[in-house]
C-alpha positions as CSV (number, residue, x, y, z in Angstrom):
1,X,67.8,-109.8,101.7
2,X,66.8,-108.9,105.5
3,X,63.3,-109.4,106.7
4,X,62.6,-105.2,107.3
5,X,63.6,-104.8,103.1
6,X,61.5,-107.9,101.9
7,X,58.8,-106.1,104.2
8,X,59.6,-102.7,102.4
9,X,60.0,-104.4,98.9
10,X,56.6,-105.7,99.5
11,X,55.1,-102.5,100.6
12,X,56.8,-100.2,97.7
13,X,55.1,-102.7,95.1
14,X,51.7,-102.2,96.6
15,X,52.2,-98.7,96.4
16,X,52.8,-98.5,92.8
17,X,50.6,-101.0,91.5
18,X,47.5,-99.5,93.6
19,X,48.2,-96.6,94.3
20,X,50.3,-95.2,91.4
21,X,53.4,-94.3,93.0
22,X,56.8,-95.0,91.4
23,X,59.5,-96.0,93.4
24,X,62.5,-97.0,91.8
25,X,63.1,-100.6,93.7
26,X,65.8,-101.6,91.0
27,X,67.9,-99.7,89.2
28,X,70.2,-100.7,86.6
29,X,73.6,-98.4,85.8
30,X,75.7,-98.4,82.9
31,X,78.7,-97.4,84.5
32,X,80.2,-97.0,81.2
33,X,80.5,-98.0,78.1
34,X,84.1,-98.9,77.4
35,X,84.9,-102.3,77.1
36,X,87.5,-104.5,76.4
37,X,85.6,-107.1,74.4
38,X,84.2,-106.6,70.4
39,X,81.9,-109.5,71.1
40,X,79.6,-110.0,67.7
41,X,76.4,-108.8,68.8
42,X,77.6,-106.1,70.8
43,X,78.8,-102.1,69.5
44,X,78.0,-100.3,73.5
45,X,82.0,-99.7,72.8
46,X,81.4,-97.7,70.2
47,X,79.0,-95.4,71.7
48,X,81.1,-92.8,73.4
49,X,79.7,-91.2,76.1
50,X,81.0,-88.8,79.3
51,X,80.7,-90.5,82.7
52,X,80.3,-89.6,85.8
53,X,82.7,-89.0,88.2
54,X,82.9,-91.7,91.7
55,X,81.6,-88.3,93.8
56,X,78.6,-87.5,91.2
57,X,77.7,-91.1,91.1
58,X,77.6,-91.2,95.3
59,X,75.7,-88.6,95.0
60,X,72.8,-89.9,92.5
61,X,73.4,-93.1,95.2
62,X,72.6,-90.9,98.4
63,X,69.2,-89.9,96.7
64,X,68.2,-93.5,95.7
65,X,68.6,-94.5,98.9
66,X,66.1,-92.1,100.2
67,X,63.7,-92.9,97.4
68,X,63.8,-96.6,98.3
69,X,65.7,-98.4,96.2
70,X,66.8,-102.0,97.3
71,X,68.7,-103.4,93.7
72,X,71.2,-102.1,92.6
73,X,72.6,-103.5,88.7
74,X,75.5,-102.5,87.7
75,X,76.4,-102.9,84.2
76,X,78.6,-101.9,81.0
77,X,80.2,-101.8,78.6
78,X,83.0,-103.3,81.2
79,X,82.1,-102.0,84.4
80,X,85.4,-103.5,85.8
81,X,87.0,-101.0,83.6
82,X,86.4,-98.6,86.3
83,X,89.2,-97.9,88.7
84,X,86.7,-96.8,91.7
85,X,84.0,-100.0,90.9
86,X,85.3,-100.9,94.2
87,X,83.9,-97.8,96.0
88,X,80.9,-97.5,94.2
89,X,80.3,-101.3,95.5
90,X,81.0,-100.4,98.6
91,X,79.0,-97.3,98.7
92,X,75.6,-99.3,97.7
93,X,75.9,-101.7,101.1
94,X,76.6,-98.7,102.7
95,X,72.8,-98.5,102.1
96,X,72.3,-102.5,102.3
97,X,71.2,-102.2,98.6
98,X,71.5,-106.0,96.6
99,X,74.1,-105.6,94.1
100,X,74.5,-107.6,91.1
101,X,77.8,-107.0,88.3
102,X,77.8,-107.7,85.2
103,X,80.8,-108.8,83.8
104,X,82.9,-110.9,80.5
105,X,84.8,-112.2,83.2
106,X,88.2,-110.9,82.2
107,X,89.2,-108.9,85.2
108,X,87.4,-110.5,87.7
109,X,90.8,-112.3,89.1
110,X,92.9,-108.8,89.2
111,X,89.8,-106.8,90.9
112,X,88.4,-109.7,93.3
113,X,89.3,-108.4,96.5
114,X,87.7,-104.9,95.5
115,X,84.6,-106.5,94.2
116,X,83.9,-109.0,97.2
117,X,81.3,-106.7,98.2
118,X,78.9,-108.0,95.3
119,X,76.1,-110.3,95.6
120,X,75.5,-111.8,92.5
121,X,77.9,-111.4,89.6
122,X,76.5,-112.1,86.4
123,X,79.1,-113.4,83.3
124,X,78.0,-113.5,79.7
125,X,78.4,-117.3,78.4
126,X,78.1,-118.2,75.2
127,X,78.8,-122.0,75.4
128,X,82.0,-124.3,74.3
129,X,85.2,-122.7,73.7
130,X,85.8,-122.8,70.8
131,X,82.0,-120.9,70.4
132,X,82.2,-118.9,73.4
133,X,85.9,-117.4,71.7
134,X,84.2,-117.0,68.5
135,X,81.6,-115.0,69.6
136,X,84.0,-112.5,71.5
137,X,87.9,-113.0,71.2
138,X,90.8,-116.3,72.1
139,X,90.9,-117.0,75.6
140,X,88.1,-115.3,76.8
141,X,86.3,-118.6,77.5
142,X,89.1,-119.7,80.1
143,X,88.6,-116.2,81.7
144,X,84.9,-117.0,82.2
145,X,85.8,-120.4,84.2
146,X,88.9,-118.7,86.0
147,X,86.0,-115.9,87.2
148,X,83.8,-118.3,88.2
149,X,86.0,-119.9,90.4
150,X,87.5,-116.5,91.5
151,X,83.6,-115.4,92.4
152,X,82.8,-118.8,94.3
153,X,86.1,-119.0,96.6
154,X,85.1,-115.4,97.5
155,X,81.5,-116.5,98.7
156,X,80.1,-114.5,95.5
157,X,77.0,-115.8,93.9
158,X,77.3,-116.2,90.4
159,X,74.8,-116.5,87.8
160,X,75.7,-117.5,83.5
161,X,73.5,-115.3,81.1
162,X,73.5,-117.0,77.8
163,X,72.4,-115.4,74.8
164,X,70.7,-117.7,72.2
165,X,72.4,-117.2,68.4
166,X,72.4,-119.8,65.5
167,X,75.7,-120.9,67.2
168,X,74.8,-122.2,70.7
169,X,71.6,-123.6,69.8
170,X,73.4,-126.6,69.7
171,X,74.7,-126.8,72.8
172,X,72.5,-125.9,75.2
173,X,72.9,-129.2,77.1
174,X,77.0,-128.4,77.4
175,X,75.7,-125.1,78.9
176,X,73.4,-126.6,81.4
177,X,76.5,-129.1,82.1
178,X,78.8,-126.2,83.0
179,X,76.4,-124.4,85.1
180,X,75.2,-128.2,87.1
181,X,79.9,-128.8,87.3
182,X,80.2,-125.0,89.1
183,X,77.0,-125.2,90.8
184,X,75.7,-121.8,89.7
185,X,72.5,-120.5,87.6
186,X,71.9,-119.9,83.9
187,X,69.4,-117.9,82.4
188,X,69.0,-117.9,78.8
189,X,67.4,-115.1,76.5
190,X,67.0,-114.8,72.3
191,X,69.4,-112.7,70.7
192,X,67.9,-109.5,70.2
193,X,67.9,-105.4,69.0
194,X,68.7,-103.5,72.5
195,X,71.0,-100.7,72.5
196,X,74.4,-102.4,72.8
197,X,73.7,-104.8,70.3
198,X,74.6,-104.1,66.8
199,X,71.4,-103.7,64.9
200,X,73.9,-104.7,61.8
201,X,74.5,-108.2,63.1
202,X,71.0,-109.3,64.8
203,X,69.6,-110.9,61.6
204,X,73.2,-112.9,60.3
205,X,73.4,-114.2,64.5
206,X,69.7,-115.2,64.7
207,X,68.5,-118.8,64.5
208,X,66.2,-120.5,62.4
209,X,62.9,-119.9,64.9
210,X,61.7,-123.9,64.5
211,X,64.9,-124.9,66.2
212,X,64.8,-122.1,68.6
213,X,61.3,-122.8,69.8
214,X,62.9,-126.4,69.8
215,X,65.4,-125.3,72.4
216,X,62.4,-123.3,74.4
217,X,60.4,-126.0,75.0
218,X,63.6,-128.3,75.8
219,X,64.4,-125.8,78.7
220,X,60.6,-125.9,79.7
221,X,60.2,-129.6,80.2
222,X,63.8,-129.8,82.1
223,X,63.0,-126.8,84.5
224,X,61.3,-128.2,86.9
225,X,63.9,-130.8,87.4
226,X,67.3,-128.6,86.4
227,X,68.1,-125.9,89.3
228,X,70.2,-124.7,87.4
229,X,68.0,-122.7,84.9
230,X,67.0,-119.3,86.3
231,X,64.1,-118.6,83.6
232,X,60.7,-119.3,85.2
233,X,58.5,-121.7,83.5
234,X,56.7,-118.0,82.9
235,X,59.0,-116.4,81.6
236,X,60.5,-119.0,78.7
237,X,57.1,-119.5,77.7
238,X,57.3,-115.7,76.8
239,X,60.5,-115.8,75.1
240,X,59.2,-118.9,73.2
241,X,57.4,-116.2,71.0
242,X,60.6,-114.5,69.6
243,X,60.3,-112.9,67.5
244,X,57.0,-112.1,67.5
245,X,55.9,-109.4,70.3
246,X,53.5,-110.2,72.3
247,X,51.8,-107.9,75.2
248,X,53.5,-107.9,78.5
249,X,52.8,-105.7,81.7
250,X,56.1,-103.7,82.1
251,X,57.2,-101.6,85.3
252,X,59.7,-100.2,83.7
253,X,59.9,-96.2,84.5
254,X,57.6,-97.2,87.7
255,X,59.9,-99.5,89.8
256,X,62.5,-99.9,87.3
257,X,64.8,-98.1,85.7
258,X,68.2,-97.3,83.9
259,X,71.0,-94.4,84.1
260,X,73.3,-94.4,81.6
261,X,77.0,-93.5,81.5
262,X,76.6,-89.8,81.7
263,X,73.5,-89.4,84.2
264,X,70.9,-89.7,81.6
265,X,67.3,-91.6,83.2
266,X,65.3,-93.9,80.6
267,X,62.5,-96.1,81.7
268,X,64.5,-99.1,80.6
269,X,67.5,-100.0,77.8
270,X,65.3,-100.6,75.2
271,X,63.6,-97.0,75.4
272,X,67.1,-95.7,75.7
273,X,67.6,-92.9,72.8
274,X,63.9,-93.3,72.0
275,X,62.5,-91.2,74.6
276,X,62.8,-88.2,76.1
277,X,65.6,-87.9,78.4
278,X,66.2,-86.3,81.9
279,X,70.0,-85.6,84.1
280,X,70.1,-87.4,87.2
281,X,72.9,-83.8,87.9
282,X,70.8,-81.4,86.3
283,X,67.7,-82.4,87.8
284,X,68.2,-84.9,90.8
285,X,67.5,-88.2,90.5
286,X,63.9,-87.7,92.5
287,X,63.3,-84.9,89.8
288,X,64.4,-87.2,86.3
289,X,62.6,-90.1,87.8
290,X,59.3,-88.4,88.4
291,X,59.2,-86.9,85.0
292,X,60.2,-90.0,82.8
293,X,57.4,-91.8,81.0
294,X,56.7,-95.0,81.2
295,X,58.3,-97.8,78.8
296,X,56.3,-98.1,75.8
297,X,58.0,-100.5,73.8
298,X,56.5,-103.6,71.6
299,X,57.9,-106.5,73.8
300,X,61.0,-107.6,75.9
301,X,63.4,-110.0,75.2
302,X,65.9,-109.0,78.1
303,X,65.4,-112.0,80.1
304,X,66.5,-110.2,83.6
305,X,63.8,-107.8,83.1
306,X,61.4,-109.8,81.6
307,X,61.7,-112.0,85.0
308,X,61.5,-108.8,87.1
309,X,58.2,-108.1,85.8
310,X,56.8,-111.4,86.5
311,X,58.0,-110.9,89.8
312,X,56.1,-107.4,90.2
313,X,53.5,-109.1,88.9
314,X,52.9,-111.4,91.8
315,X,53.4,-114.4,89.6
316,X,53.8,-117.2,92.4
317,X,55.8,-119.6,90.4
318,X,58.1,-116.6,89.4
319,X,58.6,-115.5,93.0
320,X,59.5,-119.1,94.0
321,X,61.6,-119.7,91.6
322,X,63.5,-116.2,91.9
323,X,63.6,-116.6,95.8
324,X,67.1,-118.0,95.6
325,X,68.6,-115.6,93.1
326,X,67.4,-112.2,94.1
């Protein structure tokens, strides 16, 4: 990130947390929700929804631009499923916004050269093979290491997020090894109820909580020596509660925020469908954002926001350790 957008990231943060502004400094799209994966804790494929078209989403882009916003997430479903991701890429460094992709890795080969554009992409790992295939189809685990590869020739940062299920508990060390062999981050987050994952499946995927804290407290004695692991010390002591919520100061709907799919503005993923909803078309993106209330949800086990809020929060440890990544 340049010096003059640090400068303005620093300023915009002041602004809301002083003088109650919102400013939406990172904003998270669902693209879509149409994926090629039926991974087991995942159903966004079954929630259809109409999307907007590559002019409508330049347009929602022109305005966040002129609101302020400096990261840009874009997300799924399979974002790569979209024939103009490309453009839309490309139309966010128009504006020198950060861009991060999330992605199961599949396309990332066939679309590289549209996608070089990115800054960080972001893969879903779930740990050996023969796990990683189990928890979303054959051969999906090769595609992760092909995309990896792919991303790093192409001077693309890439970053592992790893979801914690009674499966990979296990091999959390194989994980680490993978990340330390490709020389790229890992962050790790508990298996939890968010929108795209199957409310159905949550409880059969979830690990006995003594091993899990077990595994927590593993990855907080070997941060400060393993570069690798993205989590701040801060923010896996957090997620060393799950399940139990457990108070945390969210921004979510004041710096951050979410579009789905078809234009819809939440606060945040979690608060999708359980709050009131405005149209980034019907109302402009200035006009949704303004009106949306603030998230109001128990907890957060999303690990990406989770660290962005420590990060607003001025938590030195979490801004050090975040330097690199964002």
């Amino acid at each position: 990130m340049k010096l003059k957008n640090k400068i303005s990231a620093v300023v915009s943060i002041i602004k809301v947390k002083f003088f109650k502004r919102k400013i939406p400094l990172a904003v998270s799209w669902s693209l879509t929700n149409r994926c090629n994966y039926r991974c087991k804790y995942c159903n966004v494929w079954e929630i259809k929804s109409k999307e907007l078209t590559t002019k409508q989403i330049f347009s929602v882009i022109d305005e966040l631009a002129k609101m302020g916003t400096q990261r840009m997430s874009l997300i799924g479903g399979e974002p790569l499923l979209r024939k103009d991701i490309g453009k839309i890429i490309n139309y966010c460094k128009k504006y020198d916004f950060h861009v991060t992709l999330s992605s199961n890795g599949t396309l990332i080969s066939k679309r590289i050269k549209e996608i070089k554009g990115t800054d960080l992409l972001k893969i879903s790992f779930d740990g050996p093979e023969k796990i990683h295939d189990f928890m979303r189809q054959e051969g999906s685990y090769l595609d992760v290491l092909r995309a990896i590869k792919v991303a790093k020739n192409n001077s693309i940062k890439v970053m592992l997020i790893t979801t914690l299920t009674k499966y990979n508990l296990n091999y959390v060390d194989f994980i680490l090894e993978t990340a330390k062999k490709f020389d790229v981050g890992v962050i790790f987050q508990p298996v939890n109820n968010i929108l795209s994952y199957s409310e159905k499946n949550i409880i059969s995927l979830s690990p006995k909580i003594a091993k899990y804290k077990s595994v927590i407290n593993k990855l907080i004695s070997l941060k400060k020596s393993n570069k690798h692991i993205v989590n701040s010390i801060k923010g896996l002591k957090y997620i060393l509660n799950w399940p139990n919520p457990t108070q945390l100061q969210c921004y979510a709907g004041k710096i951050l925020c979410r579009i789905a799919p078809n234009g819809n503005l939440y606060p945040c993923t979690i608060m999708e469908n359980k709050t009131k909803t405005l149209n980034c078309l019907n109302l402009g993106f200035k006009g949704a954002f303004n009106n949306i209330p603030e998230a109001s949800c128990e907890t957060c086990w999303c690990s990406n926001t989770l660290e962005l809020n420590c990060l607003l929060a001025f938590d030195p440890e979490t801004i050090l350790n975040l330097k690199k990544w964002l």
